[in-house]
CHARMM-style PDB file with segment names, atoms N, HN, CA, C and O in Angstrom:
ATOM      1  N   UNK     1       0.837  -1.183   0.000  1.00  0.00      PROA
ATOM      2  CA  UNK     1       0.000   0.000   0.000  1.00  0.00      PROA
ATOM      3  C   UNK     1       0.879   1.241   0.000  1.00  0.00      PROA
ATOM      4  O   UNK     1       1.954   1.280   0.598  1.00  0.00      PROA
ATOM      5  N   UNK     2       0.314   2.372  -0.778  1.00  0.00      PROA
ATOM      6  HN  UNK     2      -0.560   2.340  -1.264  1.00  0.00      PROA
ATOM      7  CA  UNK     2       1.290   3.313  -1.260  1.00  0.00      PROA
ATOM      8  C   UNK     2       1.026   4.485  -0.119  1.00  0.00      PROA
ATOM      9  O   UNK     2      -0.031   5.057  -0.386  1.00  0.00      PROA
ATOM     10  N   UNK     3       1.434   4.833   0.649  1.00  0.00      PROA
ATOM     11  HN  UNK     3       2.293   4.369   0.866  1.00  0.00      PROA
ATOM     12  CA  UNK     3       0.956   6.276   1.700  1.00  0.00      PROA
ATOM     13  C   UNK     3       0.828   7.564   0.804  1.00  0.00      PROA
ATOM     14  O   UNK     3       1.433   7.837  -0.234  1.00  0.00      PROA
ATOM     15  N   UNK     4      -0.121   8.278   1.485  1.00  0.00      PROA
ATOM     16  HN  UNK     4      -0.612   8.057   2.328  1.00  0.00      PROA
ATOM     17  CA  UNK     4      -0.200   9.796   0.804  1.00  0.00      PROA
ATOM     18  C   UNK     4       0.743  10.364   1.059  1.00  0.00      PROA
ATOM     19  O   UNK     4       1.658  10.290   1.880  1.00  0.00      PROA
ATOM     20  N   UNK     5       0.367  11.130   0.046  1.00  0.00      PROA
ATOM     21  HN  UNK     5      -0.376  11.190  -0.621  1.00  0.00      PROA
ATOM     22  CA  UNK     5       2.040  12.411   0.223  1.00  0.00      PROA
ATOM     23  C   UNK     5       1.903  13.510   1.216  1.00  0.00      PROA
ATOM     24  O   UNK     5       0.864  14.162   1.318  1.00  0.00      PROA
ATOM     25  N   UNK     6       2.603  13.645   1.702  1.00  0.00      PROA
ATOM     26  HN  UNK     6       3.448  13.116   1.620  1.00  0.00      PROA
ATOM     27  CA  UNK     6       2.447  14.628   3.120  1.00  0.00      PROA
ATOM     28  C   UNK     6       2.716  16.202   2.309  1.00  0.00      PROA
ATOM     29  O   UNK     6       3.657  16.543   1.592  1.00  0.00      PROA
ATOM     30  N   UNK     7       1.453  16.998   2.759  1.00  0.00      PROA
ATOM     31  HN  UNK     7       0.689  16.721   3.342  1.00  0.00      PROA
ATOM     32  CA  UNK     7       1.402  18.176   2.146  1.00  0.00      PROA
ATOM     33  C   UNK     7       2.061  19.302   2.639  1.00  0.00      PROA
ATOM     34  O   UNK     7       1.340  19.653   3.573  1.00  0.00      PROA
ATOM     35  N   UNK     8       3.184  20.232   2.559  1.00  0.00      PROA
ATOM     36  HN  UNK     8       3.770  19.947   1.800  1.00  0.00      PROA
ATOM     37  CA  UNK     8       4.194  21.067   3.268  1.00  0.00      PROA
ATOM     38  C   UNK     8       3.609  22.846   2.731  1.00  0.00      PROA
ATOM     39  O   UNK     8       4.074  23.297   1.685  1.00  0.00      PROA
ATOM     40  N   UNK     9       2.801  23.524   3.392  1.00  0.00      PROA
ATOM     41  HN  UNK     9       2.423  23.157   4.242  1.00  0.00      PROA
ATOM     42  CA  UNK     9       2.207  24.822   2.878  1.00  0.00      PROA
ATOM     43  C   UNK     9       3.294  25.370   2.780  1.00  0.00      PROA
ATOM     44  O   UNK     9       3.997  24.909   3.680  1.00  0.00      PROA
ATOM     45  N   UNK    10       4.121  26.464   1.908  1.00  0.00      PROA
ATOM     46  HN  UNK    10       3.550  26.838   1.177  1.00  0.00      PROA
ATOM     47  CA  UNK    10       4.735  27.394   1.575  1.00  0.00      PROA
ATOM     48  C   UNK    10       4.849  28.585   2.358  1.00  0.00      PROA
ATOM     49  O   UNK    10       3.668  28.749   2.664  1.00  0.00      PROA
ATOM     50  N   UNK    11       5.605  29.716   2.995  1.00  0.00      PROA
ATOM     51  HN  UNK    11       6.565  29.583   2.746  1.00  0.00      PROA
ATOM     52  CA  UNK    11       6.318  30.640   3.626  1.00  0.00      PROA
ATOM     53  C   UNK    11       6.005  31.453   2.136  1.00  0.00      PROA
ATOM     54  O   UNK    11       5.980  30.984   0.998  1.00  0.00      PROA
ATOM     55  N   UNK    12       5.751  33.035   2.673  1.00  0.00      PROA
ATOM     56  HN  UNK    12       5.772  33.415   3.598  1.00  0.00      PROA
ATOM     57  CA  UNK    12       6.129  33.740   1.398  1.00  0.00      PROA
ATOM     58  C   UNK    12       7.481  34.430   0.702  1.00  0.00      PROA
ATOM     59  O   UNK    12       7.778  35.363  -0.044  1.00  0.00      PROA
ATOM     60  N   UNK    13       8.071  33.394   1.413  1.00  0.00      PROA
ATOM     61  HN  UNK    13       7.830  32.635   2.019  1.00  0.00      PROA
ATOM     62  CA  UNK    13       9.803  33.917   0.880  1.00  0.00      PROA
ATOM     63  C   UNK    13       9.739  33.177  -0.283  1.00  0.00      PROA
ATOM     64  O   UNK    13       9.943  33.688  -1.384  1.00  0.00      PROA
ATOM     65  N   UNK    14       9.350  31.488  -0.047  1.00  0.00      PROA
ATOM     66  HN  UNK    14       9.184  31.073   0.848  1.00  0.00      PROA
ATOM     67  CA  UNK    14       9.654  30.268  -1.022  1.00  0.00      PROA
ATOM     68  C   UNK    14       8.772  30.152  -2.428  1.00  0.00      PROA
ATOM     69  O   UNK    14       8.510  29.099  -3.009  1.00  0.00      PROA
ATOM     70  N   UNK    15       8.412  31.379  -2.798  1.00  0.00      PROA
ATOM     71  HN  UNK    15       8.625  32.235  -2.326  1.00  0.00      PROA
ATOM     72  CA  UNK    15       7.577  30.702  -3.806  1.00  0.00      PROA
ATOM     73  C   UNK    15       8.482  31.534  -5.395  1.00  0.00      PROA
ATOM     74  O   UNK    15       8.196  32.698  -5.675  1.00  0.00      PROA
ATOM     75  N   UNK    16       9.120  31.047  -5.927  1.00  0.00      PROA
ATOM     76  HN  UNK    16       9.352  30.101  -5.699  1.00  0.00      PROA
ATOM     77  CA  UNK    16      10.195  31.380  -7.242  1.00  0.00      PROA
ATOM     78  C   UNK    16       9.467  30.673  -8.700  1.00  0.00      PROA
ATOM     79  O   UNK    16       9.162  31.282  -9.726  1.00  0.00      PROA
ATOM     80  N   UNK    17       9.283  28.978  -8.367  1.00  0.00      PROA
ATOM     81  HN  UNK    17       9.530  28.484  -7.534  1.00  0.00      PROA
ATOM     82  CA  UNK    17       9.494  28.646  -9.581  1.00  0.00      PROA
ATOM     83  C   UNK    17       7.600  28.106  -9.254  1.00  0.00      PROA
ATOM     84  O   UNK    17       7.137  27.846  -8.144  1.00  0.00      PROA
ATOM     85  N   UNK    18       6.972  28.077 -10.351  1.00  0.00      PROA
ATOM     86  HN  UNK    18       7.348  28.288 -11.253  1.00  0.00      PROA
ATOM     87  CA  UNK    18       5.574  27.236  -9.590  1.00  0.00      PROA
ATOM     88  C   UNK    18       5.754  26.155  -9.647  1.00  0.00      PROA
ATOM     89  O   UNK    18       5.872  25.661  -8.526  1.00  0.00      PROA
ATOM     90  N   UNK    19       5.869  25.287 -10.656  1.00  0.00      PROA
ATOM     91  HN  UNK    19       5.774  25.689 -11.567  1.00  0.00      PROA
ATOM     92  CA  UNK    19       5.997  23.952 -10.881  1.00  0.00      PROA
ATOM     93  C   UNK    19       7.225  22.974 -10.538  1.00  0.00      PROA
ATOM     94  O   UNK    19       7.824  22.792 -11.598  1.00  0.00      PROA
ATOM     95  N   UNK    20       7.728  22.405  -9.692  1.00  0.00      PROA
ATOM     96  HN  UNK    20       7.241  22.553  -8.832  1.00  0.00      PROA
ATOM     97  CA  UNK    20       9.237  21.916  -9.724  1.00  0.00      PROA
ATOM     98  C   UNK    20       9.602  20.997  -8.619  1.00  0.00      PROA
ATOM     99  O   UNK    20       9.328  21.203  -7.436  1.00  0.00      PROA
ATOM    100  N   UNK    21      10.335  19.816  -9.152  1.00  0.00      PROA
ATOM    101  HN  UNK    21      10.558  19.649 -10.112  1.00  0.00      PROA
ATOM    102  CA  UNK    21      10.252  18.937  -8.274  1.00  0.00      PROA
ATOM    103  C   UNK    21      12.036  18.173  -8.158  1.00  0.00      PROA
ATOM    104  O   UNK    21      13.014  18.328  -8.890  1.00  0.00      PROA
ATOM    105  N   UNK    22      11.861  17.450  -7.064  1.00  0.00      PROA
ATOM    106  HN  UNK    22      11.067  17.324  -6.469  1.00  0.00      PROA
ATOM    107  CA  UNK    22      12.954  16.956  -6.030  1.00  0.00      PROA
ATOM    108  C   UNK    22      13.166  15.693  -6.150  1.00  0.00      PROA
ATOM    109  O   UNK    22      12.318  15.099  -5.483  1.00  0.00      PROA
ATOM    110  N   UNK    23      14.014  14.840  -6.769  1.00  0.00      PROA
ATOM    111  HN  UNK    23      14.702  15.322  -7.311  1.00  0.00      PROA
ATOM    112  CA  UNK    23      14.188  13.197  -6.416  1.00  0.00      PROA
ATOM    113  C   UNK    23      15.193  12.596  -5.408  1.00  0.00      PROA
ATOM    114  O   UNK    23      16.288  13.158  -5.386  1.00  0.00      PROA
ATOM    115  N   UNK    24      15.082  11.956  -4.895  1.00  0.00      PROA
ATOM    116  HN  UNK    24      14.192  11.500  -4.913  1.00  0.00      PROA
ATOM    117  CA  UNK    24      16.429  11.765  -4.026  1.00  0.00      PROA
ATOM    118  C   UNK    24      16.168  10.075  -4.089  1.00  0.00      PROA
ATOM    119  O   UNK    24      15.172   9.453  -3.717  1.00  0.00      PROA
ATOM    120  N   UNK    25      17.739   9.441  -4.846  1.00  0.00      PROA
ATOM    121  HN  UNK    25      18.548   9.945  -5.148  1.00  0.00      PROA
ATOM    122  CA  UNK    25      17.913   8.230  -4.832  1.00  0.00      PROA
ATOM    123  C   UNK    25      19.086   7.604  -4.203  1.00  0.00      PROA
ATOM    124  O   UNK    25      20.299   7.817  -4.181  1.00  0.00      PROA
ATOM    125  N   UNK    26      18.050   6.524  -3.569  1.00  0.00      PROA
ATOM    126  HN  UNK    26      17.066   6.351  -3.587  1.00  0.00      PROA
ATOM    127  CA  UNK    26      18.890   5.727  -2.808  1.00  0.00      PROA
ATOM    128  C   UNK    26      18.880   4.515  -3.145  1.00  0.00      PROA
ATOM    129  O   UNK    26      18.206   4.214  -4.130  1.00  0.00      PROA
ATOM    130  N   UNK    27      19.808   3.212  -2.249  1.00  0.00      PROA
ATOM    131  HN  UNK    27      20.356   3.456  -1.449  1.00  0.00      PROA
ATOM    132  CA  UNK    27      19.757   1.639  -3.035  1.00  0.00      PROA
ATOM    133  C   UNK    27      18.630   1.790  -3.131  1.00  0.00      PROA
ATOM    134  O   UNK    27      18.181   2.043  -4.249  1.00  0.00      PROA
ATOM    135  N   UNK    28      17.739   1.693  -1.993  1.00  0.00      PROA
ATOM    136  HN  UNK    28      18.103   1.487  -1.085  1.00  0.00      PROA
ATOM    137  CA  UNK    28      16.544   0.933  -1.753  1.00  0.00      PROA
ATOM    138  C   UNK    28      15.417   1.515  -1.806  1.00  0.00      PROA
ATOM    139  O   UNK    28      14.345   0.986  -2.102  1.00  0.00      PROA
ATOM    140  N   UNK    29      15.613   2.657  -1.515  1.00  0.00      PROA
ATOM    141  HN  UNK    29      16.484   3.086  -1.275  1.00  0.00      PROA
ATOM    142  CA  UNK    29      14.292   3.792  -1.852  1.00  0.00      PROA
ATOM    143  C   UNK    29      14.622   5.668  -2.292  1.00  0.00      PROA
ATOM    144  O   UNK    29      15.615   6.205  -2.785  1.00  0.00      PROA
ATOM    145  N   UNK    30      13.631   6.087  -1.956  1.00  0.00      PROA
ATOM    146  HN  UNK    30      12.825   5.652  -1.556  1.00  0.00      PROA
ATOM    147  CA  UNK    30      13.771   7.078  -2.736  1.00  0.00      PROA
ATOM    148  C   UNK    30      12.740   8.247  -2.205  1.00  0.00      PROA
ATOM    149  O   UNK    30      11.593   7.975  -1.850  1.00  0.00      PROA
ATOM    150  N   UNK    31      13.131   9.208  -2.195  1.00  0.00      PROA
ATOM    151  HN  UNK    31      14.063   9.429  -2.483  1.00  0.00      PROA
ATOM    152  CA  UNK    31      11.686  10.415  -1.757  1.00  0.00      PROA
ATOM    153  C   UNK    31      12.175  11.203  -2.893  1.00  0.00      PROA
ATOM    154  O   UNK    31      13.248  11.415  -3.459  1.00  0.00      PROA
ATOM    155  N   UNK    32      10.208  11.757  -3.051  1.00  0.00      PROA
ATOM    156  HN  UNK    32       9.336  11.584  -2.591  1.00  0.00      PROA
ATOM    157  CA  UNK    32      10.280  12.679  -4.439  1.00  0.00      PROA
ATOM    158  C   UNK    32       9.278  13.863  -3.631  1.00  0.00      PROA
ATOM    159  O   UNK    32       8.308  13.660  -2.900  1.00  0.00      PROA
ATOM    160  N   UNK    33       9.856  15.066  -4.024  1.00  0.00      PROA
ATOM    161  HN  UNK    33      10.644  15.231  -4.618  1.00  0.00      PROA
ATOM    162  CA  UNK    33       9.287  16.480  -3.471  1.00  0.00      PROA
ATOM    163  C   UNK    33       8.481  17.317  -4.796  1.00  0.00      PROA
ATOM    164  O   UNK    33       8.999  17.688  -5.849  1.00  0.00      PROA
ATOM    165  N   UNK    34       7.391  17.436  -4.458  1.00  0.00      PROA
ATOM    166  HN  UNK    34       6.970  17.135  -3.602  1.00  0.00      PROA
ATOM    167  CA  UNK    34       7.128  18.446  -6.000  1.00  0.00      PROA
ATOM    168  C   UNK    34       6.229  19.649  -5.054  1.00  0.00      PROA
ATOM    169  O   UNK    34       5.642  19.457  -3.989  1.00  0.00      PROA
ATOM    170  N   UNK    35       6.366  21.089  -5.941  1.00  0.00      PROA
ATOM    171  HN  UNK    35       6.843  21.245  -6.806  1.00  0.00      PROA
ATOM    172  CA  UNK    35       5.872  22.027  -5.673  1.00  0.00      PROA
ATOM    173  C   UNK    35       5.080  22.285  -6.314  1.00  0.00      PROA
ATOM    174  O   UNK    35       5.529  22.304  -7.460  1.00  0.00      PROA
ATOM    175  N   UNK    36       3.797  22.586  -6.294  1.00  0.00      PROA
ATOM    176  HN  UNK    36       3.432  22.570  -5.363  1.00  0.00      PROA
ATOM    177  CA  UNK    36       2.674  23.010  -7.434  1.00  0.00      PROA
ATOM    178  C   UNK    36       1.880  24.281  -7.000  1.00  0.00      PROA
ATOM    179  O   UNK    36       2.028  24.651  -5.836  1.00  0.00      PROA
ATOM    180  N   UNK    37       0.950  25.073  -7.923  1.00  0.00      PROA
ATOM    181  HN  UNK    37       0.829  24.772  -8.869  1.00  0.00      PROA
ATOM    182  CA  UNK    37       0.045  25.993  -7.359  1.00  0.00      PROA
ATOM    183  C   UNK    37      -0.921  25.302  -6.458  1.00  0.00      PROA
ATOM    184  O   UNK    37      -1.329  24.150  -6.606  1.00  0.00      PROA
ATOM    185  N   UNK    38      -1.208  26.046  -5.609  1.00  0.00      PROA
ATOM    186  HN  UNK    38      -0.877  26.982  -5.489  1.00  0.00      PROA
ATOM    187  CA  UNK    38      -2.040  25.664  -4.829  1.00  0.00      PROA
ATOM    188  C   UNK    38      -3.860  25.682  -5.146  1.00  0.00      PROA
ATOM    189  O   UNK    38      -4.236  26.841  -5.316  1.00  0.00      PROA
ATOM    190  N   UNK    39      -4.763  24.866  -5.228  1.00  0.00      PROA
ATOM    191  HN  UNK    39      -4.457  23.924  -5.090  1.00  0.00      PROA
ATOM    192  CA  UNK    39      -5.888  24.920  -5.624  1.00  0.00      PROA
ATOM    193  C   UNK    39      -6.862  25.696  -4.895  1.00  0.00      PROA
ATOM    194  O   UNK    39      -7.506  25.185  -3.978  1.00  0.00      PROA
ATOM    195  N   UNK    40      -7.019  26.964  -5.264  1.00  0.00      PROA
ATOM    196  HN  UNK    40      -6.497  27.379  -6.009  1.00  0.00      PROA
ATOM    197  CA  UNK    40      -8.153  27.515  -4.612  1.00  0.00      PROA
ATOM    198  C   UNK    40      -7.959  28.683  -4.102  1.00  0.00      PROA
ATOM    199  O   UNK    40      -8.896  29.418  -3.791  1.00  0.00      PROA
ATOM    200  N   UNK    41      -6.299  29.099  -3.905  1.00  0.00      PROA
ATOM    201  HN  UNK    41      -5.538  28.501  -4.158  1.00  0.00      PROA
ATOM    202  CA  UNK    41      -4.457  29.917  -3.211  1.00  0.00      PROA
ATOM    203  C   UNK    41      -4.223  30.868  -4.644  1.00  0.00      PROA
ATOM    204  O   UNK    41      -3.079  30.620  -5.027  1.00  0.00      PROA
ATOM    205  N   UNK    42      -4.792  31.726  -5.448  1.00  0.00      PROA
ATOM    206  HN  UNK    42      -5.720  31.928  -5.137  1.00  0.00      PROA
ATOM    207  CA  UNK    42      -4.156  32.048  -6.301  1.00  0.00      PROA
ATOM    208  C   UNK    42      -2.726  32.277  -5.743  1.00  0.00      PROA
ATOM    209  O   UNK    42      -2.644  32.577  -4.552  1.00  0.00      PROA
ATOM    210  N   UNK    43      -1.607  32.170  -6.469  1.00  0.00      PROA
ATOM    211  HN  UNK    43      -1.674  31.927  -7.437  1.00  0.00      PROA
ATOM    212  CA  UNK    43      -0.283  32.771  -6.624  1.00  0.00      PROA
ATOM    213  C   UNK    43       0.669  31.712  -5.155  1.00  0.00      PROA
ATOM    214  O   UNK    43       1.840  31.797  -4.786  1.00  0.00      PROA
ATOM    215  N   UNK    44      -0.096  31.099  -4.819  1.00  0.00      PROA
ATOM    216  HN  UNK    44      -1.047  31.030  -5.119  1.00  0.00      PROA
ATOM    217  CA  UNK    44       0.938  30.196  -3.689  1.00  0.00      PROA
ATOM    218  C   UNK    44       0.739  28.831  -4.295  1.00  0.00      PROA
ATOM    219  O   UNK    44       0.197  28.492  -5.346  1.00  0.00      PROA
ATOM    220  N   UNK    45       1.503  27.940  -3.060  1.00  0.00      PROA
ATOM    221  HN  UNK    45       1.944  28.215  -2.206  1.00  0.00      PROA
ATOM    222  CA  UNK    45       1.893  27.034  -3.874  1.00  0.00      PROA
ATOM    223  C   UNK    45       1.858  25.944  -2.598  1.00  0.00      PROA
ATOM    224  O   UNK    45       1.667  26.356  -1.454  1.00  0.00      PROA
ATOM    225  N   UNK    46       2.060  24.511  -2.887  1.00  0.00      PROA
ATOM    226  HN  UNK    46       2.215  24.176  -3.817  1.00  0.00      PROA
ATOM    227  CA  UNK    46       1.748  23.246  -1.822  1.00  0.00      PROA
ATOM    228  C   UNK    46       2.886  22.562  -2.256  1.00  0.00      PROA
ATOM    229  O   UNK    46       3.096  22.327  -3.446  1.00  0.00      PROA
ATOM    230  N   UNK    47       3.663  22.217  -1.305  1.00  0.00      PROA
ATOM    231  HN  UNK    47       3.492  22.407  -0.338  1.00  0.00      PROA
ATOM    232  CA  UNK    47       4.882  20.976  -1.545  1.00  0.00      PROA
ATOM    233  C   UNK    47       4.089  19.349  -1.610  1.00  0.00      PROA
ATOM    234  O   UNK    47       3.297  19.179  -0.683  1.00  0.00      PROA
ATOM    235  N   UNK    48       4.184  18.524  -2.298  1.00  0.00      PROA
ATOM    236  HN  UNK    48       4.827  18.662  -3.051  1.00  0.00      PROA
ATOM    237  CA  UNK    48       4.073  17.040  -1.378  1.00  0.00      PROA
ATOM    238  C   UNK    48       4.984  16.516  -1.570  1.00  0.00      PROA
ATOM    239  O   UNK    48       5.614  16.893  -2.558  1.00  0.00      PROA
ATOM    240  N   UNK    49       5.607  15.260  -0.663  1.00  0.00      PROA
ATOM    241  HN  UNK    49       5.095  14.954   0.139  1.00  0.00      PROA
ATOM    242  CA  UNK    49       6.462  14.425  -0.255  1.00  0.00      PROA
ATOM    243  C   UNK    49       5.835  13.371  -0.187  1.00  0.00      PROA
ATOM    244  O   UNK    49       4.656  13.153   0.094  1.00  0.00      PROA
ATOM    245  N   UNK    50       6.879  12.538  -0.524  1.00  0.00      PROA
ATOM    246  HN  UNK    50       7.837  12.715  -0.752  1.00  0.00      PROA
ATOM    247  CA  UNK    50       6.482  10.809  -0.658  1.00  0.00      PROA
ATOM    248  C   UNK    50       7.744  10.256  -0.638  1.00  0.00      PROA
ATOM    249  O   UNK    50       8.891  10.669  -0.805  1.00  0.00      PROA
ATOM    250  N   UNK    51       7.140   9.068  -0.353  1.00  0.00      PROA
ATOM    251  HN  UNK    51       6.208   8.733  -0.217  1.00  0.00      PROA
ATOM    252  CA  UNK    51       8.546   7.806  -0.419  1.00  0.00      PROA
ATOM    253  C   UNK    51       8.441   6.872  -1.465  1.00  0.00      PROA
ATOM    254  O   UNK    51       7.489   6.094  -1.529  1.00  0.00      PROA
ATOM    255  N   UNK    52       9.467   6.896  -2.393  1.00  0.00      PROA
ATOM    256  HN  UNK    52      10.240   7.528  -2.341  1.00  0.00      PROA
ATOM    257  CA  UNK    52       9.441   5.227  -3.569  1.00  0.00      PROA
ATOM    258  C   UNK    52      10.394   4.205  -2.965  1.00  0.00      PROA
ATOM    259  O   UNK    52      11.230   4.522  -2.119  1.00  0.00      PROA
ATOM    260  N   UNK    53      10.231   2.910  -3.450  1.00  0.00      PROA
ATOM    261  HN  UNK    53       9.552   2.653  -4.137  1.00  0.00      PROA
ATOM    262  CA  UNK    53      10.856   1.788  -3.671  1.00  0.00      PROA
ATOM    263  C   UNK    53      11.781   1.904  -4.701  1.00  0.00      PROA
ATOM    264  O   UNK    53      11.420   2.304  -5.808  1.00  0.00      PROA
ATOM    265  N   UNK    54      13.164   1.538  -4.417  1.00  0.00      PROA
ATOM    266  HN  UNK    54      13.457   1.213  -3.518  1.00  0.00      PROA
ATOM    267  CA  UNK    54      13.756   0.890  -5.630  1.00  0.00      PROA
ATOM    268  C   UNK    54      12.916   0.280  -6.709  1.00  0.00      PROA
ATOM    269  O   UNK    54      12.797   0.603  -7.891  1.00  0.00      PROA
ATOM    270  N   UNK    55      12.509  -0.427  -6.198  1.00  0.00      PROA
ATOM    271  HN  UNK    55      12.606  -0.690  -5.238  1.00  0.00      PROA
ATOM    272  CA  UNK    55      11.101  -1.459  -7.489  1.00  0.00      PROA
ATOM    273  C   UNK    55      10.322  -0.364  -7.829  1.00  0.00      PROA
ATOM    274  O   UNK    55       9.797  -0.766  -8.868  1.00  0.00      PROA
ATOM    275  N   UNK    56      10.014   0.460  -7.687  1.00  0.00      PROA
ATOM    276  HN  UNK    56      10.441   0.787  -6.844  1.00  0.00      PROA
ATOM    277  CA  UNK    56       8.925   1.595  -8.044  1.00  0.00      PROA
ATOM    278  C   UNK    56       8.527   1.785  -9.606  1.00  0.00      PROA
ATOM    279  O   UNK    56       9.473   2.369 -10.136  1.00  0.00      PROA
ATOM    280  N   UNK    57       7.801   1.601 -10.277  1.00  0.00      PROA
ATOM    281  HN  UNK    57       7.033   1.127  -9.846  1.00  0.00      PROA
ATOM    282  CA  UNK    57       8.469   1.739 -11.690  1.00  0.00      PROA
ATOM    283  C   UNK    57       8.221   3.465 -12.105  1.00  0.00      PROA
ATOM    284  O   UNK    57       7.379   4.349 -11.947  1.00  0.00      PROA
ATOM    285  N   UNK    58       9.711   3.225 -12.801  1.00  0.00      PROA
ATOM    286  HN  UNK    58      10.395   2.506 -12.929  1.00  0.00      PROA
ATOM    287  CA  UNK    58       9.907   4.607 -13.177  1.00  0.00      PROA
ATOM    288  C   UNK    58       8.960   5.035 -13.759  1.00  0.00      PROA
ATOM    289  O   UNK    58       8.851   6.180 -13.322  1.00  0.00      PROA
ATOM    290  N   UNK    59       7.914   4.812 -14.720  1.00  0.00      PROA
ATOM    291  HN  UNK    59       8.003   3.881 -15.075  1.00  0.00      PROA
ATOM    292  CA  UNK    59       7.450   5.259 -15.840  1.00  0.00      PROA
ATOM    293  C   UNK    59       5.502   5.513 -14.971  1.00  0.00      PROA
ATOM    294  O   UNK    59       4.438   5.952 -15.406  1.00  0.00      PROA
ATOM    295  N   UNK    60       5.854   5.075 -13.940  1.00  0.00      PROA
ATOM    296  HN  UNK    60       6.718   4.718 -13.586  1.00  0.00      PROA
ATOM    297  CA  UNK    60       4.548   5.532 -12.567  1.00  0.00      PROA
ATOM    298  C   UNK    60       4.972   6.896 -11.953  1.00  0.00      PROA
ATOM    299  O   UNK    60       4.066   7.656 -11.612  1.00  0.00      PROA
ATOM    300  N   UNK    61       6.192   7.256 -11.791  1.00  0.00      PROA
ATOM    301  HN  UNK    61       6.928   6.638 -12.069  1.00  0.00      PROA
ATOM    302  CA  UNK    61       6.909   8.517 -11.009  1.00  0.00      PROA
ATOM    303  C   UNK    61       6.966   9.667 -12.497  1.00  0.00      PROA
ATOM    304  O   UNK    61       6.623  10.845 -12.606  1.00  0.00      PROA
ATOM    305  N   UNK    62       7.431   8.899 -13.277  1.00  0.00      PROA
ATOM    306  HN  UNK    62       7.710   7.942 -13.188  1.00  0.00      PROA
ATOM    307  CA  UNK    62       7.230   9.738 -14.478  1.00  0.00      PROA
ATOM    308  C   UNK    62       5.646  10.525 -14.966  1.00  0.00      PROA
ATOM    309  O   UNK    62       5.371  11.678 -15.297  1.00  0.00      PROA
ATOM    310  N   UNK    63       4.959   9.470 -14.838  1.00  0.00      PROA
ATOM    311  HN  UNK    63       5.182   8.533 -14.568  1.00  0.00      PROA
ATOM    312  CA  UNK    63       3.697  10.179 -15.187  1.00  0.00      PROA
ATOM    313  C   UNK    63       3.179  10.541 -14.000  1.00  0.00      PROA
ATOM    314  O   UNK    63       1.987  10.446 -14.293  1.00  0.00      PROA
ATOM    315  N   UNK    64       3.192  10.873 -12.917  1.00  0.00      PROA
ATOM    316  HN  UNK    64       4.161  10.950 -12.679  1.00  0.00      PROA
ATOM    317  CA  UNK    64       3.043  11.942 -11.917  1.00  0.00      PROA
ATOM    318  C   UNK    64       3.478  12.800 -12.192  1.00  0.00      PROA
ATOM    319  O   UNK    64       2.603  13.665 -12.242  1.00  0.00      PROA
ATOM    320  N   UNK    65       4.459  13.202 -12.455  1.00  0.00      PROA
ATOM    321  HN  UNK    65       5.170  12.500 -12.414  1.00  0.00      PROA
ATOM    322  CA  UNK    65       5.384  14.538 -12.441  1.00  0.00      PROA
ATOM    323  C   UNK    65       4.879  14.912 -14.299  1.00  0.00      PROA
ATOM    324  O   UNK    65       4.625  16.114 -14.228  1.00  0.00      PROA
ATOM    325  N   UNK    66       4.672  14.553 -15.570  1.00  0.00      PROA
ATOM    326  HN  UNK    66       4.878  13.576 -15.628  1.00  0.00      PROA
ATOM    327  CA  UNK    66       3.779  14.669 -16.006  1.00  0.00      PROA
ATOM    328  C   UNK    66       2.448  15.450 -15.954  1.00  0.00      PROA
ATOM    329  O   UNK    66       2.124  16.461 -16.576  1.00  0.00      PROA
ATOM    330  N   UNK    67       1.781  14.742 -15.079  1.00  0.00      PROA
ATOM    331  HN  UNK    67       2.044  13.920 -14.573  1.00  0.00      PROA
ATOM    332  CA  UNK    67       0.505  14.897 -14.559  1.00  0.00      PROA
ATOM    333  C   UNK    67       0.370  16.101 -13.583  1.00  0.00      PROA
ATOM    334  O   UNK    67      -0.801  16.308 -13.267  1.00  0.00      PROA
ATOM    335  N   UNK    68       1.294  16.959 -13.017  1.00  0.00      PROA
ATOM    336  HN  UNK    68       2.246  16.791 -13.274  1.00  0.00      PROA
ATOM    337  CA  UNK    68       1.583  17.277 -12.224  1.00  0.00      PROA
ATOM    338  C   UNK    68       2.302  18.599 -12.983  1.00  0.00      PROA
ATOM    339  O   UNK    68       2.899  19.383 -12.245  1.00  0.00      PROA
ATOM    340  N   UNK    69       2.274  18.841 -14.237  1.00  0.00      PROA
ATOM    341  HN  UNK    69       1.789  18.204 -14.837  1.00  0.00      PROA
ATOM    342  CA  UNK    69       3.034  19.801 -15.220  1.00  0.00      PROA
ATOM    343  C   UNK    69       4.487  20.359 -14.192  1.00  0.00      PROA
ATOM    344  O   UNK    69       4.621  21.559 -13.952  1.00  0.00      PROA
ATOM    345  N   UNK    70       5.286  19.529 -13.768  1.00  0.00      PROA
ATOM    346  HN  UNK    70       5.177  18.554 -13.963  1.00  0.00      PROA
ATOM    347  CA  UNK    70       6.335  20.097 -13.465  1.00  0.00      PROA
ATOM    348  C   UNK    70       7.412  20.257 -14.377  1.00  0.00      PROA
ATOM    349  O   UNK    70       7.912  19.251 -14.880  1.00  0.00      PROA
ATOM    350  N   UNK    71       7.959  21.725 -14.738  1.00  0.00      PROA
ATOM    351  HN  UNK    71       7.553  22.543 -14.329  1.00  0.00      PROA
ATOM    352  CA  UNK    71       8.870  22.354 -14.885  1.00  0.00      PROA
ATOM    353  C   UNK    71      10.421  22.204 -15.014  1.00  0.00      PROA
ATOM    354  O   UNK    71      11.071  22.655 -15.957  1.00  0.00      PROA
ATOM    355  N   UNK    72      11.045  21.367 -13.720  1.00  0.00      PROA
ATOM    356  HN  UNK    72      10.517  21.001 -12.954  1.00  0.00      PROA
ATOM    357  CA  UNK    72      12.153  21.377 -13.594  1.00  0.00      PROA
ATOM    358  C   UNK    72      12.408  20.425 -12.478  1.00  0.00      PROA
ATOM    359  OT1 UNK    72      13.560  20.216 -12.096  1.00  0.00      PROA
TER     360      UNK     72
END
């Protein structure tokens, strides 16, 4: 079972790029950070965080971030 992504609200120092996200790989797993506009927030923005598996398949993380129109 996959856990939700833990949602991190934004400071108004942090908001530069809207769309843009974070991978961090390890042997065995992996956390991915993405920043998006916030729904409902004109002009701010929502972090989420999650954890992958090594096994994760790439082309599932891919079409999130996709889906997710990130940037960079």
């Amino acid at each position: 079972m996959k856990p939700e992504p833990e949602e991190i609200p934004d400071d108004d120092h942090e908001l530069v790029i809207d769309r843009v996200a974070a991978i961090d790989v390890a042997k065995a797993a992996g956390k991915v950070c993405v920043r998006v506009p916030r729904p409902g927030r004109a002009g701010r923005r929502v972090s989420r965080v999650w954890d992958v598996t090594a096994t994760a398949a790439v082309t599932e993380l891919a079409d999130n971030l996709v889906g997710d129109e990130i940037q960079r």
